[in-house]
N, CA, C and O atoms as CSV, one atom per row, in Angstrom:
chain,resi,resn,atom,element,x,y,z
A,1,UNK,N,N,4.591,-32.924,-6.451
A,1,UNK,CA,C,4.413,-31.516,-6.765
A,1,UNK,C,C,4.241,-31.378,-8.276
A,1,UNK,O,O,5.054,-31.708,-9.139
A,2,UNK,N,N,3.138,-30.878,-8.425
A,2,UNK,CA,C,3.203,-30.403,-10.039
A,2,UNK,C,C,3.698,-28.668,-10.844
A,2,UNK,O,O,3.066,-27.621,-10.981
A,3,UNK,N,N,4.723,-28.975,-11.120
A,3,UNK,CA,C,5.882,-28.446,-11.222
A,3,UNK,C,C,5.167,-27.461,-12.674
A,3,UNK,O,O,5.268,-26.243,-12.820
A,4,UNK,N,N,4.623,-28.215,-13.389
A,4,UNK,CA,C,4.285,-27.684,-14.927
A,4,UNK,C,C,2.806,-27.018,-14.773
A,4,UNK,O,O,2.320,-26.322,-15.665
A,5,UNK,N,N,2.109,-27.318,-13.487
A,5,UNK,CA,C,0.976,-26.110,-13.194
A,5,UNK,C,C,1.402,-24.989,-12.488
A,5,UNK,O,O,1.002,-23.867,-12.797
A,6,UNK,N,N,2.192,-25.188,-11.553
A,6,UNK,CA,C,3.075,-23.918,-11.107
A,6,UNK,C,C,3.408,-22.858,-12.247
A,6,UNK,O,O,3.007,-21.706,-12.413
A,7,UNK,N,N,4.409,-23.771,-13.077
A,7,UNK,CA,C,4.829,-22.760,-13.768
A,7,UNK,C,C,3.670,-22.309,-15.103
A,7,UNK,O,O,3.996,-21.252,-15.642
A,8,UNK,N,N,2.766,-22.775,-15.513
A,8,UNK,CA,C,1.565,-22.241,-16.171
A,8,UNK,C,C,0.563,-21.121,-15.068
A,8,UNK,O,O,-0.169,-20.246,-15.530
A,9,UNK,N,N,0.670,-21.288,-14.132
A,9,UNK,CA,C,-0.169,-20.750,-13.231
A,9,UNK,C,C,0.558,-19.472,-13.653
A,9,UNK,O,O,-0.077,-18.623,-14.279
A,10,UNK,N,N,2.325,-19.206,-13.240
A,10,UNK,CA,C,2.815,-18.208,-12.962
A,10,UNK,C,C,3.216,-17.420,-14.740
A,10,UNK,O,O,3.542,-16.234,-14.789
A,11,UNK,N,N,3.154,-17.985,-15.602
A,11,UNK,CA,C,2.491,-17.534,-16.477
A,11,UNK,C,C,1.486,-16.612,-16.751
A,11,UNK,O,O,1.729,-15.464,-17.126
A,12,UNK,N,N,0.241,-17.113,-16.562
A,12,UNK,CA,C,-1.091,-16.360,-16.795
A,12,UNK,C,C,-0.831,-15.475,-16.000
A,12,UNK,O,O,-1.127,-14.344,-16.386
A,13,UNK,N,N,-0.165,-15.607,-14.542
A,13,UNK,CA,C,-0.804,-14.340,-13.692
A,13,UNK,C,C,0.433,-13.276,-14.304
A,13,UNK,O,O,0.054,-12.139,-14.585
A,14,UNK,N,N,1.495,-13.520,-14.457
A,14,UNK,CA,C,2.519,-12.468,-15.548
A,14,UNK,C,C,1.369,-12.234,-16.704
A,14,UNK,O,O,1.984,-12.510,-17.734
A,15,UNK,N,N,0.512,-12.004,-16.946
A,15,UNK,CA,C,0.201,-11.898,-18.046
A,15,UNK,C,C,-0.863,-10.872,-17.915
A,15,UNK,O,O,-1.103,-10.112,-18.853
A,16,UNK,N,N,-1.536,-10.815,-16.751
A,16,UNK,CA,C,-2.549,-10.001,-16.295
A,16,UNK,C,C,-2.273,-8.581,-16.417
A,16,UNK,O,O,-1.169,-8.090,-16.183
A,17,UNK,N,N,-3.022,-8.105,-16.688
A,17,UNK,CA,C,-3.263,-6.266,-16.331
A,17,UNK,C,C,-2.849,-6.261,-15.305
A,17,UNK,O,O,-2.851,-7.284,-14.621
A,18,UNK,N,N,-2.239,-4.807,-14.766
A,18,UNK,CA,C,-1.955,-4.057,-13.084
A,18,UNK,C,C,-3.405,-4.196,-12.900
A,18,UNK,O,O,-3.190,-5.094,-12.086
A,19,UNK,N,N,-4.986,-4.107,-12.919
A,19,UNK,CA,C,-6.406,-3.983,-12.626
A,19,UNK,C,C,-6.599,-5.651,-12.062
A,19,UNK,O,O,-6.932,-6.030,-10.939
A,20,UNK,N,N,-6.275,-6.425,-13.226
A,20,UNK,CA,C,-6.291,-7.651,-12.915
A,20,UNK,C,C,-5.299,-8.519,-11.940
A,20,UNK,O,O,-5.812,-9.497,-11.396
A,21,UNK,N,N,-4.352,-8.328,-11.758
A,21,UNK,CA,C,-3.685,-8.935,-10.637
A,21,UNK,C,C,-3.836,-8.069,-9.647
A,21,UNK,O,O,-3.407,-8.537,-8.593
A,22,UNK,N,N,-4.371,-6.745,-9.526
A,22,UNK,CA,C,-5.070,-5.954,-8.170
A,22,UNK,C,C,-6.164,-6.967,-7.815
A,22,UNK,O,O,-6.123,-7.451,-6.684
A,23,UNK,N,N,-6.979,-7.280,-8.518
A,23,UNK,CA,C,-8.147,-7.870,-8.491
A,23,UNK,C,C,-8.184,-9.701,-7.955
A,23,UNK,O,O,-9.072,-10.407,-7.477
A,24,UNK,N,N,-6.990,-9.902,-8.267
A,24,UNK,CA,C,-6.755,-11.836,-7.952
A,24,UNK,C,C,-5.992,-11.255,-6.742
A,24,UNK,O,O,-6.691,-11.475,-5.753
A,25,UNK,N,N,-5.305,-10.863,-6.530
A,25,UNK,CA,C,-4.726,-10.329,-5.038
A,25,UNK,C,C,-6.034,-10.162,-4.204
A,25,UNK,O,O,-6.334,-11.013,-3.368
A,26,UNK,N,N,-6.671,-9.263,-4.391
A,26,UNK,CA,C,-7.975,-9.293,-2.954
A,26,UNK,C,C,-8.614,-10.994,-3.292
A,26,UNK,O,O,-8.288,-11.731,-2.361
A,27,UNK,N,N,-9.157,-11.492,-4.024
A,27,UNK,CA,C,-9.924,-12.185,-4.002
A,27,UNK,C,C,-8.567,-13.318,-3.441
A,27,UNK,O,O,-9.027,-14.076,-2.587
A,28,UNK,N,N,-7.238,-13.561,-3.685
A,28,UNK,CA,C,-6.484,-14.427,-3.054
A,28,UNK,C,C,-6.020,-14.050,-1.841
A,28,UNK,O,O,-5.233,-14.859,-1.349
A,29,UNK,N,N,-6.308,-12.847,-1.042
A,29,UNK,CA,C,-6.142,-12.634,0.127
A,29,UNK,C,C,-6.907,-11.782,0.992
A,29,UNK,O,O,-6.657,-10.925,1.840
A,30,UNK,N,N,-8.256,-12.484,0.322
A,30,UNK,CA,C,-9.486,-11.025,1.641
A,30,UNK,C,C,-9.748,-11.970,3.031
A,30,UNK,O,O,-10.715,-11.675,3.733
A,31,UNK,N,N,-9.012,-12.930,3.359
A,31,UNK,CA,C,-9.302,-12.992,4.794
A,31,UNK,C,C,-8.161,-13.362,5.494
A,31,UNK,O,O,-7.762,-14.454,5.897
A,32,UNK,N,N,-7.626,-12.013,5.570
A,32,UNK,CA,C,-6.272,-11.489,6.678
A,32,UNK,C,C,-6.750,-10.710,7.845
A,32,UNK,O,O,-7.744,-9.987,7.910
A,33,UNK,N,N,-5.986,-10.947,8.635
A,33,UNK,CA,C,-6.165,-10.243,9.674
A,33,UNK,C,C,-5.670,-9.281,10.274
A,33,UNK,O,O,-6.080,-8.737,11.299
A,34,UNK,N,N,-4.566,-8.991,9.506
A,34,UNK,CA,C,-3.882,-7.579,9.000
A,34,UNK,C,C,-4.275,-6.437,8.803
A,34,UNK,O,O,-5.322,-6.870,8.321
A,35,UNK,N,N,-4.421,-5.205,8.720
A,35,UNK,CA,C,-4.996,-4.247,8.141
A,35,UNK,C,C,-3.913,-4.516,7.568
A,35,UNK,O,O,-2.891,-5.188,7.707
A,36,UNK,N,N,-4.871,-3.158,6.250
A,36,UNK,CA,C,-3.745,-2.665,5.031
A,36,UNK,C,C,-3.369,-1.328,5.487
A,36,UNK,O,O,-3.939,-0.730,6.400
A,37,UNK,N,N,-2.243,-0.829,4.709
A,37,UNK,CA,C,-1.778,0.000,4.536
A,37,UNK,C,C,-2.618,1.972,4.660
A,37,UNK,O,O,-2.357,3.081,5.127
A,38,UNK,N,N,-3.767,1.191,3.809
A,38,UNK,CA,C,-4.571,2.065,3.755
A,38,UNK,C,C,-5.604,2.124,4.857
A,38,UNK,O,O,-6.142,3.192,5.151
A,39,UNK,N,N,-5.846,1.157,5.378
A,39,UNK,CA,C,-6.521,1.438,6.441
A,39,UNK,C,C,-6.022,2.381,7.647
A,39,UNK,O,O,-6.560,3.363,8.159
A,40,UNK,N,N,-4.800,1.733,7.919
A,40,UNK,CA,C,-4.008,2.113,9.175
A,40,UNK,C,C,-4.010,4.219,8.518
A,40,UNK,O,O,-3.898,5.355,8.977
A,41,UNK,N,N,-4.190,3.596,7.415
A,41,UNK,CA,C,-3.615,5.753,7.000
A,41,UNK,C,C,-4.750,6.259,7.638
A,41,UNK,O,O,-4.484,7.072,8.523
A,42,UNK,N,N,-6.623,5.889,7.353
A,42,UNK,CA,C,-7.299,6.144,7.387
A,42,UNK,C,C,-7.716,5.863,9.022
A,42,UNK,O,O,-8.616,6.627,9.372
A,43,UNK,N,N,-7.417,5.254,9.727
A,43,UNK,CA,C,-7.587,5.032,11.249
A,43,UNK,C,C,-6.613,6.315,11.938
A,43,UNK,O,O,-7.130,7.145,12.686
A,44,UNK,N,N,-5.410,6.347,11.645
A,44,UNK,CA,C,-4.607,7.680,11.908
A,44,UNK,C,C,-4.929,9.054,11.702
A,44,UNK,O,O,-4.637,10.043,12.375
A,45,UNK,N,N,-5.692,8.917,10.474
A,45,UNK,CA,C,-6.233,10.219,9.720
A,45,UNK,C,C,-7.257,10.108,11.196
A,45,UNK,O,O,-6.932,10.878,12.100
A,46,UNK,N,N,-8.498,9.157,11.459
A,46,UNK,CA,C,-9.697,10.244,11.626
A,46,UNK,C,C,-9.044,9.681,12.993
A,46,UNK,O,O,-9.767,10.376,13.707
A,47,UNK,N,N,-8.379,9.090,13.775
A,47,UNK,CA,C,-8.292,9.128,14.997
A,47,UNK,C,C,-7.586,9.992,15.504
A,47,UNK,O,O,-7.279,9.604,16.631
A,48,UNK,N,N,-6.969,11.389,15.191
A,48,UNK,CA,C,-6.407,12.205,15.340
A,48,UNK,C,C,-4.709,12.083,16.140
A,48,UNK,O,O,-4.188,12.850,16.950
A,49,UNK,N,N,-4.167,10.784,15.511
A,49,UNK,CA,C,-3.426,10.593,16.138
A,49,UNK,C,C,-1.927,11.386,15.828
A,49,UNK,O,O,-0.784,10.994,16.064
A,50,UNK,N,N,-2.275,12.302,15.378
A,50,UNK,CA,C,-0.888,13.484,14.252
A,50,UNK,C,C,-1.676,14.758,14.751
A,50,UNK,O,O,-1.191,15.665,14.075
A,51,UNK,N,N,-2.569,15.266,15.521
A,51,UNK,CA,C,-3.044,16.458,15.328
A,51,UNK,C,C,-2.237,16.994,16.369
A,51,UNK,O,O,-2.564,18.165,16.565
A,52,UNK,N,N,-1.486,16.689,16.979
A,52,UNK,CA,C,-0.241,17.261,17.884
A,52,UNK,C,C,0.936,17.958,16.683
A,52,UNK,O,O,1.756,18.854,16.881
A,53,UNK,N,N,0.726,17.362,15.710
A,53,UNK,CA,C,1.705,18.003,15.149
A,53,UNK,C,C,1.207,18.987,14.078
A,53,UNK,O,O,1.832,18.968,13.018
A,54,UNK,N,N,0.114,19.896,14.195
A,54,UNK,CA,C,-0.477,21.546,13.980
A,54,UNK,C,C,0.050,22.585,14.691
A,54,UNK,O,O,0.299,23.725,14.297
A,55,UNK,N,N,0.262,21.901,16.218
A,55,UNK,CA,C,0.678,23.107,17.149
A,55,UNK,C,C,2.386,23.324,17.202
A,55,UNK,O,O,2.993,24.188,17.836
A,56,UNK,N,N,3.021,22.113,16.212
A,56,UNK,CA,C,4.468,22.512,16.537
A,56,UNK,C,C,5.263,23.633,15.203
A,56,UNK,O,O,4.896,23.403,14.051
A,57,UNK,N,N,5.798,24.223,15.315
A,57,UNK,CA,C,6.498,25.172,14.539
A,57,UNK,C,C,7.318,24.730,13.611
A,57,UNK,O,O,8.250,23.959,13.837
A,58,UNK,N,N,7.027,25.182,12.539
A,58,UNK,CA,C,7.393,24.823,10.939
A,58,UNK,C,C,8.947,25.405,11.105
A,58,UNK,O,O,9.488,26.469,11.403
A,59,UNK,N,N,9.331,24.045,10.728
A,59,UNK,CA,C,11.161,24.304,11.286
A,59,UNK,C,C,12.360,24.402,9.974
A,59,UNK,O,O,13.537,24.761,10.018
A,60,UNK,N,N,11.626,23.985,8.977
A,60,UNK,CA,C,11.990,24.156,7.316
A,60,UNK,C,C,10.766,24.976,6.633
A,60,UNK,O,O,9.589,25.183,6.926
A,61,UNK,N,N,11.665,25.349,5.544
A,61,UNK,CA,C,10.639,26.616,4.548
A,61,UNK,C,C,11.215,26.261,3.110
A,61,UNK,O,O,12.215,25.544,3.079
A,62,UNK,N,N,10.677,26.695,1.949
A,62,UNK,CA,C,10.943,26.246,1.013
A,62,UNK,C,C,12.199,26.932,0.190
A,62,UNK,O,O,12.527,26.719,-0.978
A,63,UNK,N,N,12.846,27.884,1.225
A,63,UNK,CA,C,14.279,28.799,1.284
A,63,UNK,C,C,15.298,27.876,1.657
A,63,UNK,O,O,16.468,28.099,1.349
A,64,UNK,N,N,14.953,26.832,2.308
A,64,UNK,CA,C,15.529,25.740,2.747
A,64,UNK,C,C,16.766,24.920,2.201
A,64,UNK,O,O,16.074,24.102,1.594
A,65,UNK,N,N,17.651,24.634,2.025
A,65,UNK,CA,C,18.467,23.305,1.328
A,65,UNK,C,C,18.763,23.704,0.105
A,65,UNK,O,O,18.690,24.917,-0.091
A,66,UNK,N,N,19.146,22.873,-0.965
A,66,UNK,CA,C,19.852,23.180,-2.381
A,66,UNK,C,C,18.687,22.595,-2.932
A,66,UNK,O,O,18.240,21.565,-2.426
A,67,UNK,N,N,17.859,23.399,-4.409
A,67,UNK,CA,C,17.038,22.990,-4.965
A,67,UNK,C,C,17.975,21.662,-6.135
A,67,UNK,O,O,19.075,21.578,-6.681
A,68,UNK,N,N,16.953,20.988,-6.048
A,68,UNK,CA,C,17.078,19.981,-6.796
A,68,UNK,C,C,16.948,19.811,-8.182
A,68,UNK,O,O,17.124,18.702,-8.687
Protein backbone atom coordinates (compact mmCIF):
# COMPACT_ATOMS: atom_id res chain seq x y z
CA UNK A 1 0.00 0.00 0.00
CA UNK A 2 1.32 3.34 -0.74
CA UNK A 3 0.65 5.11 2.23
CA UNK A 4 2.51 8.59 1.11
CA UNK A 5 0.16 8.81 -2.19
CA UNK A 6 -2.85 8.38 -0.10
CA UNK A 7 -1.94 10.86 2.03
CA UNK A 8 -0.77 13.46 -0.90
CA UNK A 9 -3.85 12.50 -2.77
CA UNK A 10 -5.91 13.53 0.41
CA UNK A 11 -4.10 16.63 0.52
CA UNK A 12 -4.79 18.15 -2.87
CA UNK A 13 -8.36 17.12 -2.70
CA UNK A 14 -8.51 19.24 0.97
CA UNK A 15 -7.31 21.80 -1.01
CA UNK A 16 -9.91 22.14 -3.72
CA UNK A 17 -12.69 24.71 -4.04
CA UNK A 18 -16.49 23.55 -2.86
CA UNK A 19 -16.88 23.90 -7.31
CA UNK A 20 -13.93 21.70 -7.53
CA UNK A 21 -14.45 18.79 -5.32
CA UNK A 22 -18.33 19.10 -6.65
CA UNK A 23 -16.71 18.54 -9.85
CA UNK A 24 -14.07 15.35 -8.93
CA UNK A 25 -17.12 13.87 -7.07
CA UNK A 26 -19.29 13.47 -10.40
CA UNK A 27 -16.45 12.64 -12.51
CA UNK A 28 -15.36 9.98 -9.44
CA UNK A 29 -18.81 8.73 -9.25
CA UNK A 30 -21.04 9.14 -12.55
CA UNK A 31 -21.65 5.49 -12.89
CA UNK A 32 -24.00 4.63 -9.94
CA UNK A 33 -26.91 3.20 -10.02
CA UNK A 34 -28.45 5.11 -7.42
CA UNK A 35 -30.39 8.08 -8.10
CA UNK A 36 -29.51 11.24 -6.37
CA UNK A 37 -31.17 13.07 -4.11
CA UNK A 38 -32.23 15.40 -6.58
CA UNK A 39 -33.55 13.28 -8.85
CA UNK A 40 -35.84 11.32 -6.58
CA UNK A 41 -37.13 15.26 -5.60
CA UNK A 42 -37.71 15.76 -9.24
CA UNK A 43 -39.43 12.20 -10.04
CA UNK A 44 -41.83 13.01 -6.89
CA UNK A 45 -42.30 16.53 -8.02
CA UNK A 46 -43.60 15.63 -11.64
CA UNK A 47 -44.98 12.19 -10.71
CA UNK A 48 -47.51 13.67 -8.57
CA UNK A 49 -46.80 11.59 -5.87
CA UNK A 50 -47.71 14.52 -2.87
CA UNK A 51 -50.67 15.97 -4.81
CA UNK A 52 -52.94 14.19 -2.22
CA UNK A 53 -51.67 16.42 0.06
CA UNK A 54 -53.58 19.92 -1.62
CA UNK A 55 -56.83 18.42 -0.65
CA UNK A 56 -55.95 17.93 3.11
CA UNK A 57 -56.61 20.86 5.59
CA UNK A 58 -53.97 23.18 6.82
CA UNK A 59 -53.78 22.04 10.46
CA UNK A 60 -51.04 24.77 11.67
CA UNK A 61 -51.07 28.63 10.87
CA UNK A 62 -48.45 30.98 11.51
CA UNK A 63 -50.52 31.96 15.04
CA UNK A 64 -49.18 28.69 15.81
CA UNK A 65 -46.40 27.73 18.62
CA UNK A 66 -43.84 30.21 20.36
CA UNK A 67 -42.01 32.41 17.83
CA UNK A 68 -38.54 31.80 17.75
Amino acid sequence: MNTQLVESLIQVILSLSPEERKLLETKLFWDTSEPTTDEIMKLAHSGGAFEFLADEPDLYSLEDGEPI
